[in-house]
N, C-alpha and C positions, 0 to 999 in steps of 0.2 A: 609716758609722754603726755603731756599738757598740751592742749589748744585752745589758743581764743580767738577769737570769727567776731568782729564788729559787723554789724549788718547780717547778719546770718539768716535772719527771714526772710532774705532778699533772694534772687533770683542766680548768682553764681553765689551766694553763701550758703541755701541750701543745697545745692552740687558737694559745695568744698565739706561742707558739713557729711554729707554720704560718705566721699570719698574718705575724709580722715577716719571715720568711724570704722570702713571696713580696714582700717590700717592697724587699729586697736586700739589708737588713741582716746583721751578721755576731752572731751571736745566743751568747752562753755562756750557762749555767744552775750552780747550784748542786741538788745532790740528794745526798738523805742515803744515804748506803753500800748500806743495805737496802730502798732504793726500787725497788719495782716499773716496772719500763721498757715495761710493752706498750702503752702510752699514745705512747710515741714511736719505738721502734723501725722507724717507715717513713719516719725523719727524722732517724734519730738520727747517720748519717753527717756531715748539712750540721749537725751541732751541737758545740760545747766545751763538753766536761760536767765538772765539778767537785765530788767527794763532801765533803760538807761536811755543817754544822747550823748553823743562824742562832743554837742559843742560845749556841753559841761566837765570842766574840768575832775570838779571832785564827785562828780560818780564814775566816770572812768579812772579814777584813781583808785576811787573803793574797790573797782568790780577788778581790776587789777591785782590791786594789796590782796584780796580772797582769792584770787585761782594761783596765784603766781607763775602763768604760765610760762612754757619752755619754748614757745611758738606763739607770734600775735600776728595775725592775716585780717589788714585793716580794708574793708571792704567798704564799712560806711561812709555814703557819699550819696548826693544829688548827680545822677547817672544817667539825666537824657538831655543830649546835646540842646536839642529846641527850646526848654523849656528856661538851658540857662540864661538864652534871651531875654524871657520876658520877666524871668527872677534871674538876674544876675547878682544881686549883694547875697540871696542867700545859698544860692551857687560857690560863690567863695566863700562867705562865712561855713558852711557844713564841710566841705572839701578843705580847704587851708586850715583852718581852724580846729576842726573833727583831729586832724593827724596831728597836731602840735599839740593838740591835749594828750594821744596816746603816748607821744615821743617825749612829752615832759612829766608824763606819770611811771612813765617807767624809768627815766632818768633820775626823778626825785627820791623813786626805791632802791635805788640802785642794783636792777635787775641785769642778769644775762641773756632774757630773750633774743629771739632772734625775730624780724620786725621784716612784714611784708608790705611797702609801700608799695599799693595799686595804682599804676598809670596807666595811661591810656594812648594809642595812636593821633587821637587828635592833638597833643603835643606835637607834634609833626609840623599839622595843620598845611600853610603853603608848600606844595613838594612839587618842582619841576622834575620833568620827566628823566631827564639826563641824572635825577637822583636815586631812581628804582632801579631794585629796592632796597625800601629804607634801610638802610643800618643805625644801630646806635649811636653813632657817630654825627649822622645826620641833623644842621639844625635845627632847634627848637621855632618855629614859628606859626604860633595860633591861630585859628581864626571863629575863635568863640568863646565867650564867655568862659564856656566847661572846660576848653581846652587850657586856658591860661589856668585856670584852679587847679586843672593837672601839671600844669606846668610847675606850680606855688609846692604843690607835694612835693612832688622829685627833687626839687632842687632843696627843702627842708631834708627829706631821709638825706642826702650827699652831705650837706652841712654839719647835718647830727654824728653822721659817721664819721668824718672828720675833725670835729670838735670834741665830739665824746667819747669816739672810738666803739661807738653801739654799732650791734652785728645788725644792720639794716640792707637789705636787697630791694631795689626797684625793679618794677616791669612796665613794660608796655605792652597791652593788651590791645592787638587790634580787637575787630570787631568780633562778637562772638554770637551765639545765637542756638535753642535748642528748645528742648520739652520747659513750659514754664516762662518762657520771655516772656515781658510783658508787651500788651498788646500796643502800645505805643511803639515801638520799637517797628521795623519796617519787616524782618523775615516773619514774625510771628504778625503783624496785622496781616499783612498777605495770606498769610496760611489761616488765620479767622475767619477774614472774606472768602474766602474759597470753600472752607468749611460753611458759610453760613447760603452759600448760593447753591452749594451740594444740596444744603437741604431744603430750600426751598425759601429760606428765609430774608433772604438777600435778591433784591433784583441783581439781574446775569452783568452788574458795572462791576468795574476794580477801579477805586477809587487811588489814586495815587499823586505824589511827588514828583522829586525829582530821578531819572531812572535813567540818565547818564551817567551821575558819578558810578564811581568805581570802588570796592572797598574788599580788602582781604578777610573772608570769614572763617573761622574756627568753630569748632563743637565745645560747648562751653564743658563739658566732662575733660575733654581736648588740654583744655585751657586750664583747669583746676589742678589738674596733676602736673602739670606746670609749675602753678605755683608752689606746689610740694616739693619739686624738685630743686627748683631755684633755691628754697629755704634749709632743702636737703644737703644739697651738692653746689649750690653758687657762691661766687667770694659776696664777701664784705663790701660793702660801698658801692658793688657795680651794677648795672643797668641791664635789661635783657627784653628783647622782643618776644612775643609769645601770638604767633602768627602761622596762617597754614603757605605762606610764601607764595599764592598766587593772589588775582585779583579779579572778582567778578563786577560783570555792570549790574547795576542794580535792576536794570531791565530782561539780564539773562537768568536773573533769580523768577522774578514774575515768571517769563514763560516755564521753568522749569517746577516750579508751584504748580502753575495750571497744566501741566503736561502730568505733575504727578498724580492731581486732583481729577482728569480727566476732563477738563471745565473749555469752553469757547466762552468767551467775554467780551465785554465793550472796555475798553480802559480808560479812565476818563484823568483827566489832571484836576486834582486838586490846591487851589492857591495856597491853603490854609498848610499845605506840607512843605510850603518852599521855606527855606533858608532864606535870613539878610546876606549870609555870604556861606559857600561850600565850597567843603574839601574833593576837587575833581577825583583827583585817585590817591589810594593809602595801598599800597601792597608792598609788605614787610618781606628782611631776611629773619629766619631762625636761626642764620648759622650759629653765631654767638651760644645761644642758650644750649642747644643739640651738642656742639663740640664740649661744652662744660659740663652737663647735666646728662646728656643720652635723651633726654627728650625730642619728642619727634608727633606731630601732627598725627591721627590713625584712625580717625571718622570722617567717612564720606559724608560727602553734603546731602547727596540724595538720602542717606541715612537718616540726619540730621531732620534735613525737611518731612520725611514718613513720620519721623518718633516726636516735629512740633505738631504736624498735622494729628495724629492722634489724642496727644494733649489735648487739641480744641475740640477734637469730634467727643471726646469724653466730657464736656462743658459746655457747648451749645446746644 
C-alpha cells in the first residue's frame, strides 16, 4: 500500500504520517521547500519527501505520475480560521485551488486512488441550536473566509465524484487539538501560557479571546485514524463528521489547563483574538462515520491536554 500526505510537515500530517507507517504502509508527502521539518524529523528517514506547492499544478502532477499512489490524504491547506481574514484571496487560492490540482492530476493519469478531501466544521459556520448536533445533513453556512474555502473543497470532491466517478471521501473535522498544535491555535497557546508562567517566564496573565463559544474537540491521533478508516471502509462520494459528539466552552478548557497546570491567574481579554464574526457552538454527531466505519472517539481530553502540555514543557 501506497500513501501520499500533501502537507505532511504539518501538524495532523505528521500524526497521519505515524499512524500509516505503523500500518506498514509505504508513505510519500509533498511539503513546500520552506516547511518547517521539526514535526517529523523522528520519522523522517522511514519517509519520501517531495518539495512541492499544491497551487502548482505540474509538480503535483509529477509527485503524482512518481508514487502512483493507492491512497492521497490531501491535507495541504491555509488552516487557521483568523488569519483567512486578513489573507483571504490566498486562503482560497491555497484551499480551492491546492485540491483541484490534486483532483485534476490524478484524473489526467487516469489513476484509481482513493482521495481524502479534508473539511472542516466551520463549513457549518451559523448553527442554531435546535440544529445540534450537527449532522451531515446539516446546512452549509460560513462565516469565514476559511470556511467558505472548505466549503469550495467538498463541494469540488462531490462534483469529481460524480462526473468522473473517482473514489473520493469528504470529512469534516471538527476541532482537533494535541502534542504539536500550533501555538496559534487556542488549546495549544493556552497550554504555552501556562507552561511559560509555570516557569517563571510569563507574568501570572492568560491572555485570551473569546471563551464563550463553544467547540467540539478531538484528539487529533483520534481524528487521523479516522481518516484511515473513512478511506478504508467509507463509500464513494459521501461526507462524514469526525468529531468527539460533545461540546466544550472555551472557557471550560482554560480552567481545566490551569487546574492541570496547577496555576491561579489573572485572565485578561485580548482584542487582538476576537473574530469579525464567530461560530457560537459547533458540536457534531459521529453517528454516520461510527455506524460505516467502527470508528469511535477514545482520547480523553485531560489526556490530550497532559501530552500538549508536555510537548511545550520540552520547548520552553
Amino acid at each position: 500500500m501506497r500513501a501520499l500526505i500533501t502537507g505532511l510537515s504539518g501538524f495532523v500530517g505528521s500524526h497521519l504520517a505515524e499512524f500509516l507507517l505503523s500500518k506498514d504502509i509505504e508513505v510519500f508527502g509533498i511539503i513546500r521547500w520552506r516547511s518547517n521539518r521539526e514535526n517529523i524529523r523522528h520519522i523522517e528517514d522511514k519517509l519520501t519527501l517531495f518539495e512541492g506547492d499544491v497551487r502548482d499544478l505540474t509538480s503535483v502532477k509529477q509527485v503524482i505520475a512518481e508514487t502512483v499512489p493507492d491512497q492521497i490524504y490531501h491535507l495541504a491547506a491555509q488552516s487557521f480560521v483568523p488569519t483567512s481574514w486578513s489573507a483571504p484571496q490566498e486562503t482560497i487560492t491555497s484551499n480551492i485551488v491546492g485540491q483541484l490540482n490534486v483532483l485534476e492530476a490524478v484524473r489526467d493519469l487516469k489513476l484509481s486512488a482513493k482521495i481524502l478531501a479534508v473539511g472542516s466544521s466551520e463549513e457549518y459556520g451559523l448553527v442554531y441550536e435546535n440544529e445540534i448536533p450537527i449532522t451531515e445533513e446539516n446546512p452549509l453556512r460560513p462565516l469565514s473566509p476559511y470556511g467558505v474555502s472548505k466549503v469550495g473543497q467538498d463541494l469540488l470532491g462531490f462534483q469529481y465524484f460524480h462526473s468522473y466517478g473517482m473514489h473520493i471521501i469528504r470529512t469534516r473535522a471538527f476541532n482537533h487539538t494535541g502534542p504539536r498544535r500550533g501555538e496559534v491555535f487556542v488549546t495549544s497557546n493556552f497550554c504555552k501560557q501556562a507552561v511559560l508562567i509555570g516557569k517563571g517566564k510569563q507574568e501570572p496573565i492568560m491572555n485570551v479571546g473569546n471563551l464563550e463559544a463553544r467547540r467540539d474537540f478531538s484528539d487529533v491521533r483520534d481524528v487521523v485514524r479516522a481518516y484511515w478508516l473513512a478511506l478504508e471502509k467509507g463509500r464513494a462520494g459521501e461526507v462524514y463528521n469526525i468529531c468527539s459528539g460533545r461540546s466544550w466552552m472555551i472557557r471550560e478548557l482554560l480552567d481545566k489547563i490551569l487546574e492541570i497546570a496547577g496555576l491561579e491567574v489573572e485572565i485578561r481579554s485580548d482584542p487582538t483574538r476576537m473574530r469579525p464574526s464567530d461560530v457560537k457552538i459547533l458540536q457534531g454527531s459521529h453517528d454516520k462515520i461510527t455506524r460505516e466505519t467502527g470508528w469511535n472517539p477514545e482520547i480523553p481530553m485531560e489526556k490530550t491536554i497532559r501530552d500538549l502540555m508536555d510537548f511545550w514543557r520540552e520547548r520552553v
